[in-house]
ZADO-1210 file (C-alpha; in nm, 4 decimals, padded with zeros to 6 digits):
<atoms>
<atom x="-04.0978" y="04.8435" z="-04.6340" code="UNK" pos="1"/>
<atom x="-03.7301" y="04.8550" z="-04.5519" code="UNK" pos="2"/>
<atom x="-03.4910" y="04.6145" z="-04.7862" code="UNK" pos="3"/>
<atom x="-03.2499" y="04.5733" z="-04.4688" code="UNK" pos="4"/>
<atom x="-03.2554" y="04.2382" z="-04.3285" code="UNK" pos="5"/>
<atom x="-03.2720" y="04.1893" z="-03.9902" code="UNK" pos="6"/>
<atom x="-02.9152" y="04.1799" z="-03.8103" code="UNK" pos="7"/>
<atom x="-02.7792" y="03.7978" z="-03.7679" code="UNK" pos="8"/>
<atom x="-02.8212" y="03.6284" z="-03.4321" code="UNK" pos="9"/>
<atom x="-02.4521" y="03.5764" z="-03.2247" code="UNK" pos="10"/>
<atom x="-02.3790" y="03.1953" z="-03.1920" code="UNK" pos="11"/>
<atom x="-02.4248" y="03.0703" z="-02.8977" code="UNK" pos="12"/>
<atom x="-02.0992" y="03.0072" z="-02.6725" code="UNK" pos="13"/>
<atom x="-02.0383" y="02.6389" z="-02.6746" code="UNK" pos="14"/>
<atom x="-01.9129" y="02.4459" z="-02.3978" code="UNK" pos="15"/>
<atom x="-01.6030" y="02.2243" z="-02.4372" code="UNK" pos="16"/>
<atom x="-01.7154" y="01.8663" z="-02.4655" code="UNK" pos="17"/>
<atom x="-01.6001" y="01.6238" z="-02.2046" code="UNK" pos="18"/>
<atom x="-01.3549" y="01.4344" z="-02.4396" code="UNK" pos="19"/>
<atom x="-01.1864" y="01.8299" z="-02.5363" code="UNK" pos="20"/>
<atom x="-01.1329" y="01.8156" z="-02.1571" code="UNK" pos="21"/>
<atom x="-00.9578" y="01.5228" z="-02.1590" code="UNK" pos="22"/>
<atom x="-00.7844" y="01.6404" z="-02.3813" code="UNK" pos="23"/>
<atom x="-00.6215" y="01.9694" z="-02.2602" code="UNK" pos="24"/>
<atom x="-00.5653" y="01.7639" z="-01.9576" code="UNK" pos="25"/>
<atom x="-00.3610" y="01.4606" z="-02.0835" code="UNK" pos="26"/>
<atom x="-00.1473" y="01.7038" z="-02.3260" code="UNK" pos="27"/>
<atom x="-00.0737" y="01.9443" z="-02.0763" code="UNK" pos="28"/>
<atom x="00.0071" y="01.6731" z="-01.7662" code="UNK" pos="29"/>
<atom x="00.2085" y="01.4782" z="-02.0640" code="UNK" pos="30"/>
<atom x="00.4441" y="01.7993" z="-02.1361" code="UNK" pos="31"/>
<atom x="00.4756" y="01.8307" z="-01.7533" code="UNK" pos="32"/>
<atom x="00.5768" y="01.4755" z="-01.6541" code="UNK" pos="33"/>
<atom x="00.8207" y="01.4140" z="-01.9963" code="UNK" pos="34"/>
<atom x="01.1502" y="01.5830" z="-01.8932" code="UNK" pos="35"/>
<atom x="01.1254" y="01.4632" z="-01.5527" code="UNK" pos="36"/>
<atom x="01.0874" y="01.0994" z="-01.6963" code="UNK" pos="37"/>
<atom x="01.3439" y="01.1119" z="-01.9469" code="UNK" pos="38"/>
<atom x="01.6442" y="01.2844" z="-01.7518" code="UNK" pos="39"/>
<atom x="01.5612" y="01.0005" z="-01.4736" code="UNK" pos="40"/>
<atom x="01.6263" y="00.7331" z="-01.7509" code="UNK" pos="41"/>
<atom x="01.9248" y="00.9394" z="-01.9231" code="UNK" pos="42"/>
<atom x="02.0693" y="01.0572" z="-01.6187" code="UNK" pos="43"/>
<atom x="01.9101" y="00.8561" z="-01.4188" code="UNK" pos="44"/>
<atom x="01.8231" y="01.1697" z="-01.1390" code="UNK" pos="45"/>
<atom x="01.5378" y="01.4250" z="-01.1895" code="UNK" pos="46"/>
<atom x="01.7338" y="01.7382" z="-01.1820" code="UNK" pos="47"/>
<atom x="01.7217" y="01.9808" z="-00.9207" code="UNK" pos="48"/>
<atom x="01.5268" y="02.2562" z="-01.1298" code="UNK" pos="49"/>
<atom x="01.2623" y="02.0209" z="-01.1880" code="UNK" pos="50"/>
<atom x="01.2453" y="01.9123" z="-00.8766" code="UNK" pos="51"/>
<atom x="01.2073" y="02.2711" z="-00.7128" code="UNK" pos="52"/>
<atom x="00.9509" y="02.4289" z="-01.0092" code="UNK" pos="53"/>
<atom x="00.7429" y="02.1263" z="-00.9332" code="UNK" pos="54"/>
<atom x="00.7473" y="02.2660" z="-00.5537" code="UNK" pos="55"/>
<atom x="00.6928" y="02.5940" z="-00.6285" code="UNK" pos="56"/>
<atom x="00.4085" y="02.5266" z="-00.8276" code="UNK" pos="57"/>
<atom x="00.2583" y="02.2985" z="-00.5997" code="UNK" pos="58"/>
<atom x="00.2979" y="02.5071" z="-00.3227" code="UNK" pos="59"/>
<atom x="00.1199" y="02.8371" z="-00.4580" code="UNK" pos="60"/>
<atom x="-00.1677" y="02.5657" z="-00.5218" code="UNK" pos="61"/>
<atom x="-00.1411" y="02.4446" z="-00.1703" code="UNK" pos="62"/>
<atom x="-00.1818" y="02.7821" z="-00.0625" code="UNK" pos="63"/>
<atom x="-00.4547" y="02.9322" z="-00.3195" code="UNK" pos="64"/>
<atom x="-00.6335" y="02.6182" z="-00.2140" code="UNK" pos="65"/>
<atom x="-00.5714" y="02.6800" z="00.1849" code="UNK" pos="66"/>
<atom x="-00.6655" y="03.0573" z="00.1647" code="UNK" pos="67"/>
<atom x="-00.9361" y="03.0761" z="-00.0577" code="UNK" pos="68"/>
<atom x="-01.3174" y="02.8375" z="00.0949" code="UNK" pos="69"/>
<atom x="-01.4077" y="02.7670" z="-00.2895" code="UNK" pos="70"/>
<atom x="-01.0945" y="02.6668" z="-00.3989" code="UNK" pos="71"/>
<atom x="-01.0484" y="02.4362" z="-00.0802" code="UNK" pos="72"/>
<atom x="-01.4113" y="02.2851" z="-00.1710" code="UNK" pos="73"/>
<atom x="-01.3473" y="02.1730" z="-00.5128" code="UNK" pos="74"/>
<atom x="-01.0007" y="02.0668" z="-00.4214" code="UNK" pos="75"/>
<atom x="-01.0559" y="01.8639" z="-00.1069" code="UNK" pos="76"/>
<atom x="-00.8132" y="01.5613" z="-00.0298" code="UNK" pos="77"/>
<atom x="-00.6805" y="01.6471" z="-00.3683" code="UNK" pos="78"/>
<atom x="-00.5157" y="01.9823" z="-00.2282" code="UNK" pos="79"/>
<atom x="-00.2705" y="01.7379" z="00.0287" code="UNK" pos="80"/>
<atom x="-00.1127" y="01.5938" z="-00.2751" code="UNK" pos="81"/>
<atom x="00.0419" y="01.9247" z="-00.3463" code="UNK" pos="82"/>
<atom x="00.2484" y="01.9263" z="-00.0403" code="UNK" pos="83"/>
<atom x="00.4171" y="01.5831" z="-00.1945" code="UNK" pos="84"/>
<atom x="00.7261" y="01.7983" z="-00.2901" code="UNK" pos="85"/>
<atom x="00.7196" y="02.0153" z="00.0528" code="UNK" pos="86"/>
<atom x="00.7948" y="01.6681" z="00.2479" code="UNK" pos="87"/>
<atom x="01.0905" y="01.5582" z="-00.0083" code="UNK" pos="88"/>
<atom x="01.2458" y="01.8878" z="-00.0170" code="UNK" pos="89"/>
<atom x="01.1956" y="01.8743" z="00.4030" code="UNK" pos="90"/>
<atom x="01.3091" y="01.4976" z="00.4176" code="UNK" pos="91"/>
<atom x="01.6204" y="01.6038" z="00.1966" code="UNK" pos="92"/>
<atom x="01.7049" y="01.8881" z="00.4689" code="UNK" pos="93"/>
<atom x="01.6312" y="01.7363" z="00.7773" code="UNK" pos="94"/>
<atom x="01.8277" y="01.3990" z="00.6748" code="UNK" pos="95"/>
<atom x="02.1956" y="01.4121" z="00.7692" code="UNK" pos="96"/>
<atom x="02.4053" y="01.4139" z="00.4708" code="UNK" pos="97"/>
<atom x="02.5178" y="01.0390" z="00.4788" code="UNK" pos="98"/>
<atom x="02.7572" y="00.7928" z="00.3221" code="UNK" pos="99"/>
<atom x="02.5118" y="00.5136" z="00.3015" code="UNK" pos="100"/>
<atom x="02.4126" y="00.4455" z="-00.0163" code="UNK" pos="101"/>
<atom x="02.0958" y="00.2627" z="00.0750" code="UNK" pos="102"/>
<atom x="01.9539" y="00.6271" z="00.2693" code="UNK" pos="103"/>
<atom x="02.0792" y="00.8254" z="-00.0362" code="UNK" pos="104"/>
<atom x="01.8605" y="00.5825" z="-00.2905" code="UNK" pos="105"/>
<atom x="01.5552" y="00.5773" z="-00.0839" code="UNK" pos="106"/>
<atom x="01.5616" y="00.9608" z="-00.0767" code="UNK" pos="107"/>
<atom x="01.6235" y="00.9863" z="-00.4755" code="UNK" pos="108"/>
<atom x="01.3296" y="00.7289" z="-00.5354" code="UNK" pos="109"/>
<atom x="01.0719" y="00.9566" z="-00.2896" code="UNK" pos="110"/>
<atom x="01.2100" y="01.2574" z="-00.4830" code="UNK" pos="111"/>
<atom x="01.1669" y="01.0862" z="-00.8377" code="UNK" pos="112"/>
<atom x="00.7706" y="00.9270" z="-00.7237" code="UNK" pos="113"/>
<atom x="00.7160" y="01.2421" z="-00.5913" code="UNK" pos="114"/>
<atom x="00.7779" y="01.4431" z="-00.9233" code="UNK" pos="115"/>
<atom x="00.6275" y="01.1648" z="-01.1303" code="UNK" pos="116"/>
<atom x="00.2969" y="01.1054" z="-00.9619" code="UNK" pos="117"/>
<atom x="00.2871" y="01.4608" z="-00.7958" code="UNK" pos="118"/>
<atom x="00.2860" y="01.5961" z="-01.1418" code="UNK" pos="119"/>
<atom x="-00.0062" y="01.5086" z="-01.2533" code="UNK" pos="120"/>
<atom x="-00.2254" y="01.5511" z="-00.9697" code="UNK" pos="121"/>
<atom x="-00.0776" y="01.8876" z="-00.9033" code="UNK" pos="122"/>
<atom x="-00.1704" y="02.0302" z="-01.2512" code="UNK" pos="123"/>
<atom x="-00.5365" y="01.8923" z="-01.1779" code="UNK" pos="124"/>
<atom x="-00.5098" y="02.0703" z="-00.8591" code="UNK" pos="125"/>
<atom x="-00.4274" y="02.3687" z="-01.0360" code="UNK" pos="126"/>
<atom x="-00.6163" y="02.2869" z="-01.3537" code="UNK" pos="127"/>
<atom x="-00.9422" y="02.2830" z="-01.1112" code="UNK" pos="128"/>
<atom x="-00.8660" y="02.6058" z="-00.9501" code="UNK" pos="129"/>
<atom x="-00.8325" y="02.8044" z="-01.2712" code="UNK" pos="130"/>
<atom x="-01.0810" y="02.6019" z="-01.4576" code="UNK" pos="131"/>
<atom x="-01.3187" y="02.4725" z="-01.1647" code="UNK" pos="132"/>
<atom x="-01.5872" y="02.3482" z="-01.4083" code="UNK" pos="133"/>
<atom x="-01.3426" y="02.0973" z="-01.5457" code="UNK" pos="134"/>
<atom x="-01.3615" y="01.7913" z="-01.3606" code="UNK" pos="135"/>
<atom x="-01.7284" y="01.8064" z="-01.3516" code="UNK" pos="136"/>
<atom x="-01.8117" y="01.7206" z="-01.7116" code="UNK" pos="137"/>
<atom x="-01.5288" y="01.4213" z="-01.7805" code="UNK" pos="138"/>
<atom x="-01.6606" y="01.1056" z="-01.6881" code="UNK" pos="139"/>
<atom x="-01.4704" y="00.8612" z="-01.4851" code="UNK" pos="140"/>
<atom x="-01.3292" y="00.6905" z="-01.7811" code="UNK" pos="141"/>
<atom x="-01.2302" y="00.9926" z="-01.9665" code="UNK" pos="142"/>
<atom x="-01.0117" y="01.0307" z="-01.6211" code="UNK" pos="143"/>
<atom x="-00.8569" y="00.6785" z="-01.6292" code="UNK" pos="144"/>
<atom x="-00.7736" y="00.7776" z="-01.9839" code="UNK" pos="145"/>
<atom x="-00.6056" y="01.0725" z="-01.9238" code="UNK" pos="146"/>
<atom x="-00.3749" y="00.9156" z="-01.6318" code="UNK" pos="147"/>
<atom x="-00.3235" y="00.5803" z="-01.8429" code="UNK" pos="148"/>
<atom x="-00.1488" y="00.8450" z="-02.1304" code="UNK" pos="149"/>
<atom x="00.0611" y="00.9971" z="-01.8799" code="UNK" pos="150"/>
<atom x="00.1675" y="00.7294" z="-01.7251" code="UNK" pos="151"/>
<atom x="00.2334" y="00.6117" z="-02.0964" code="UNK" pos="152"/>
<atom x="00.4374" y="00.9000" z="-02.1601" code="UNK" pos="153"/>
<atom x="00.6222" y="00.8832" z="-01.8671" code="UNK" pos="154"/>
<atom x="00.7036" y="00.5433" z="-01.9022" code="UNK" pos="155"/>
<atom x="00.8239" y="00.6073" z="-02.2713" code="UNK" pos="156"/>
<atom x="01.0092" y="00.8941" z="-02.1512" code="UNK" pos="157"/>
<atom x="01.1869" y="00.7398" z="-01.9006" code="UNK" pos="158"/>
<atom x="01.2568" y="00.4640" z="-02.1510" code="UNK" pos="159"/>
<atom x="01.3927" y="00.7042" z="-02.4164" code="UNK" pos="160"/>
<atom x="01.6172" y="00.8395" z="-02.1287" code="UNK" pos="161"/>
<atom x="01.7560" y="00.4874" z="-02.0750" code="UNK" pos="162"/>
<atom x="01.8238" y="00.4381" z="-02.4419" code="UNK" pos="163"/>
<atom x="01.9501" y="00.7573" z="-02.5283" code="UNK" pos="164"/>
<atom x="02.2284" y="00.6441" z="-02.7167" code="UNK" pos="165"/>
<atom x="02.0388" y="00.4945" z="-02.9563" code="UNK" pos="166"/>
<atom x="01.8711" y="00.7478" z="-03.1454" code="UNK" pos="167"/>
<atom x="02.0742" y="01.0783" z="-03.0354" code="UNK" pos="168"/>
<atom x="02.4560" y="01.1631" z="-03.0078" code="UNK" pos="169"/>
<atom x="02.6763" y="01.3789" z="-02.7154" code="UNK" pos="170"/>
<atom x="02.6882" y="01.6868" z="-02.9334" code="UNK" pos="171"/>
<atom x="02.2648" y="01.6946" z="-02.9188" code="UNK" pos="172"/>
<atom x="02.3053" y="01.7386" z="-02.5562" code="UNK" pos="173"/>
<atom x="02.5514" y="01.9968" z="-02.5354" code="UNK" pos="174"/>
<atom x="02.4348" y="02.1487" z="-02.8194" code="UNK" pos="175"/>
<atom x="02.0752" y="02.1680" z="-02.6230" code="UNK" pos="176"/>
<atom x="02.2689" y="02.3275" z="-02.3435" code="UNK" pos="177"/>
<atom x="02.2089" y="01.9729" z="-02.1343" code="UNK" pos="178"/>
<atom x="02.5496" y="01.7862" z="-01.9689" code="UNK" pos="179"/>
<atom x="02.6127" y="01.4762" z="-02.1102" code="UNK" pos="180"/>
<atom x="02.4619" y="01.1823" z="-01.9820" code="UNK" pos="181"/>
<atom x="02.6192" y="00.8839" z="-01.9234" code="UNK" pos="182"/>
<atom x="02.7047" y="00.6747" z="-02.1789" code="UNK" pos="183"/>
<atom x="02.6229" y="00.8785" z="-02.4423" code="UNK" pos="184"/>
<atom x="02.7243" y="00.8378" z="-02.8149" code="UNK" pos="185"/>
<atom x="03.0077" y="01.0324" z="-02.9488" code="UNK" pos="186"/>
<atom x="02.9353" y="01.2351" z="-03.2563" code="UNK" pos="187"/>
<atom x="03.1117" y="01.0985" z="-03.5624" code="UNK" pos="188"/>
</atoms>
């Protein structure tokens, strides 16, 4: 009779629970859509590095999705949304450069929906081709959750933009390596 026990089992692998899903997804769209948000209330124009990382990484989507039959299945209709910053970026070339204010606005509001709401639906896209499983588990409210927090923190972003001034000074901004928005607060 041998006084060695018998080795321990391995635990199981455990799959995330629908409500950890919701929650990778709802922090990670929130740190995406935040910046965008709050330099369109500070500055009140989503800055053209945003605007062109949003296109590049909707655009390698777009194309994983295109090239590859699974990726295009699980993305479906979804996979169109990611050429949202493809048509601003081809609206802001094609349009003649133009002194009426009315054209220039109409262009900055596509451009600022199109970062805003492409956002979010582009890191799904991409969240579903790296993680495919991921939409299958979260019920439908655990999705209306996740885009009633963004939209949250995009709204409260944008609104912390606005009102800058009240809670942070010039020097933060240049100190952060940002230009001054308007209307900020001198240091004292």
């Amino acid at each position: 009779m041998s006084d060695a026990e018998p080795p321990a089992a391995e635990p199981l692998p455990r799959a995330p629970l629908p409500f950890q899903q919701v929650g990778v997804i709802a922090v990670g769209m929130s740190l995406a859509v935040w910046w965008p948000a709050f330099t369109l209330g500070a500055w009140g124009e989503i800055f053209f590095d945003d605007l062109l990382t949003v296109w590049a990484a909707a655009t390698a989507a777009f194309l994983v999705a295109a090239l590859l039959p699974g990726a295009r299945k699980r993305l479906g209709w979804t996979s169109l949304t990611l050429l949202v910053p493809t048509v601003v970026l081809l609206i802001e070339l094609i349009l003649p450069d133009s002194d009426d204010d009315l054209a220039a606005v109409v262009v900055a509001l596509i451009a600022a929906l199109a970062v805003v709401v492409g956002i979010p639906f582009m890191i799904w896209a991409l969240a579903k081709v790296i993680w495919p499983e991921i939409g299958e588990s979260i019920p439908a409210r655990g999705k209306l959750l996740v885009l009633l927090t963004v939209f949250v923190i995009a709204v409260a972003s944008f609104l912390l933009g606005a009102n800058q001034s009240r809670f942070l000074t010039c020097q933060d901004f240049t100190i952060s390596g940002n230009s001054e928005p308007p209307g900020c607060t001198p240091a004292t």
